[in-house]
N, C-alpha and C positions, 0 to 999 in steps of 0.2 A: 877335422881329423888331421894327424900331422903326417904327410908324406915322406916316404924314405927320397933318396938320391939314386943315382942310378946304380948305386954300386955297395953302398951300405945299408945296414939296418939299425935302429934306435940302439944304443948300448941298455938301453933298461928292459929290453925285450928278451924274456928268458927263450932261454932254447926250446924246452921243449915245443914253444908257440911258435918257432920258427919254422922248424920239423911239422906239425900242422900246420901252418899256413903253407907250405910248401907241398903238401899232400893233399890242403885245398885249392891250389891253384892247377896243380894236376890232375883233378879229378874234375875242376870249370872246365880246364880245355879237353879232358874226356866228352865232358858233358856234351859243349858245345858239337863235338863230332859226332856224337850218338844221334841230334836229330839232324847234322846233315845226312849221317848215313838213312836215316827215316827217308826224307825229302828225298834223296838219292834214288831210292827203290820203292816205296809207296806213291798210287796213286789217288788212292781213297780221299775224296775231298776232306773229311772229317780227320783223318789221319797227318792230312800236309797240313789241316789249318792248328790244329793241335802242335805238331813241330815247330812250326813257322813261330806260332806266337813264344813258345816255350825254349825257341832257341836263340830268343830275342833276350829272355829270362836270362837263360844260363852267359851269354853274350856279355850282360852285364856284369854278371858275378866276375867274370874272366878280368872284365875290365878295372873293373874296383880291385882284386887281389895285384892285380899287374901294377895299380898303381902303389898299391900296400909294400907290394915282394919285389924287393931289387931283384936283376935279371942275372946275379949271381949267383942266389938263392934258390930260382927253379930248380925243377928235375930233373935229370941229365937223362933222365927217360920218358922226355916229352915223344919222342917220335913215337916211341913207342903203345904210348898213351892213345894218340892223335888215332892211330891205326884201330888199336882198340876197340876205343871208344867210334868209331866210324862202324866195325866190324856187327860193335853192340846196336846199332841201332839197324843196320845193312840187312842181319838176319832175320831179325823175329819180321822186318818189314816184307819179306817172302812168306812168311806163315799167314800175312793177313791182321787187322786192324787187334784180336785180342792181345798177338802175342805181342805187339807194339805195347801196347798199355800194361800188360804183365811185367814187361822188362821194365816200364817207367815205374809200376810199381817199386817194384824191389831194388833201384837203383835210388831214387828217393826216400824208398825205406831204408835203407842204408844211411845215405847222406844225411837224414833227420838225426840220426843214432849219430853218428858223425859229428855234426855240428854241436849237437846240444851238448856234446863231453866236451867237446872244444869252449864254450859259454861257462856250463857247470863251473868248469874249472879256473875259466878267469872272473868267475863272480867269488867264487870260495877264496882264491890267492887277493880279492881286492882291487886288481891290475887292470889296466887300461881300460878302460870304460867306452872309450869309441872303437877298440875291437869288437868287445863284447856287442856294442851294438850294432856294426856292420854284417859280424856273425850270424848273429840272429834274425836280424831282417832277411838273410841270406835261406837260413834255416828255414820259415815261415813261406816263405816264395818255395822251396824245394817240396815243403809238405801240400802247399796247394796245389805242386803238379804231381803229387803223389796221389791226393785223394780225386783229384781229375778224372787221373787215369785207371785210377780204382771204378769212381765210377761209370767211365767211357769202357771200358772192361768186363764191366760188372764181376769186378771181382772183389771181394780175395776168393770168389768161389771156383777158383782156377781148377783146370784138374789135375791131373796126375804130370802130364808130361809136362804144362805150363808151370808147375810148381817147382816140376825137376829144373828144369829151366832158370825159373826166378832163384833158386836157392843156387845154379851157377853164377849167375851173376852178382847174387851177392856175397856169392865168397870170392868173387873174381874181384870187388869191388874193397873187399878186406885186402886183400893179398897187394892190391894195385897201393891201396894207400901206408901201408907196411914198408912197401920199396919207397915207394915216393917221401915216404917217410926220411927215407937214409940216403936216398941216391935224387 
């Protein structure tokens, strides 16, 4: 794959993939803060071994998009993100091991829907081929800590409040990549 420089991006790189990759590089280092804030406040052995390995996952993604996205290109609302994303993981880990796995639910179900439009649409334009597949390796790794923690969860059989929850975080997770999108 051909790496940017520290300050530009490819000129054949259309915008709007910049704009997403810029909204996926904010939503890695979401990621990555979601299972510190786990590890942070969970004690549940089953719970830290699941962050620990899954924050090794998201870790990478971070690292690959860092290499991909000049550090001009970020978010200018990474702080904000970092907080976030810490916050996301900090809470449900006071509820106990479901509400952890609920929120990876629905923060992966998200990022699955995420990624694949991001692919979708550089397979339909014909365009870089080594995003495309950076992406979706990406993609593929998000959905097995989706179904993970579906079934460390045992959900989708969530209830009421876990559900209200999950459907927060994933409009929380629309709205975040919206801004990250433009800012």
């Amino acid at each position: 794959m051909s790496s940017t420089t520290a300050d530009t991006i490819p000129a054949a790189w259309p915008a709007w993939l910049v704009a997403e990759l810029r909204s996926d590089h904010a939503g890695e280092t979401g990621a990555v803060r979601i299972y510190d804030g786990i590890l942070a406040v969970s004690r549940h052995p089953a719970v830290r071994d699941f962050a620990t390995r899954h924050r090794e996952t998201e870790q990478g993604h971070l690292d690959l998009l860092n290499d991909l996205l000049p550090p001009s290109e970020h978010s200018r609302l990474l702080p904000i993100w970092r907080v976030a994303g810490w916050l996301t993981g900090a809470l449900p880990a006071l509820f106990g091991p479901r509400a952890v796995f609920a929120t990876v639910d629905a923060v992966e179900t998200f990022v699955d829907h995420h990624y694949r439009a991001q692919t979708e649409r550089l397979e339909r334009e014909g365009i870089l081929p080594e995003i495309h597949a950076l992406l979706e390796k990406c993609r593929e790794e998000e959905v097995h800590h989706r179904d993970e923690a579906r079934e460390a969860g045992e959900g989708p059989s969530y209830g009421p409040l876990l559900r209200a929850w999950a459907w927060v975080v994933g409009s929380g997770s629309a709205a975040a990549v919206a801004a990250a999108k433009r800012l």
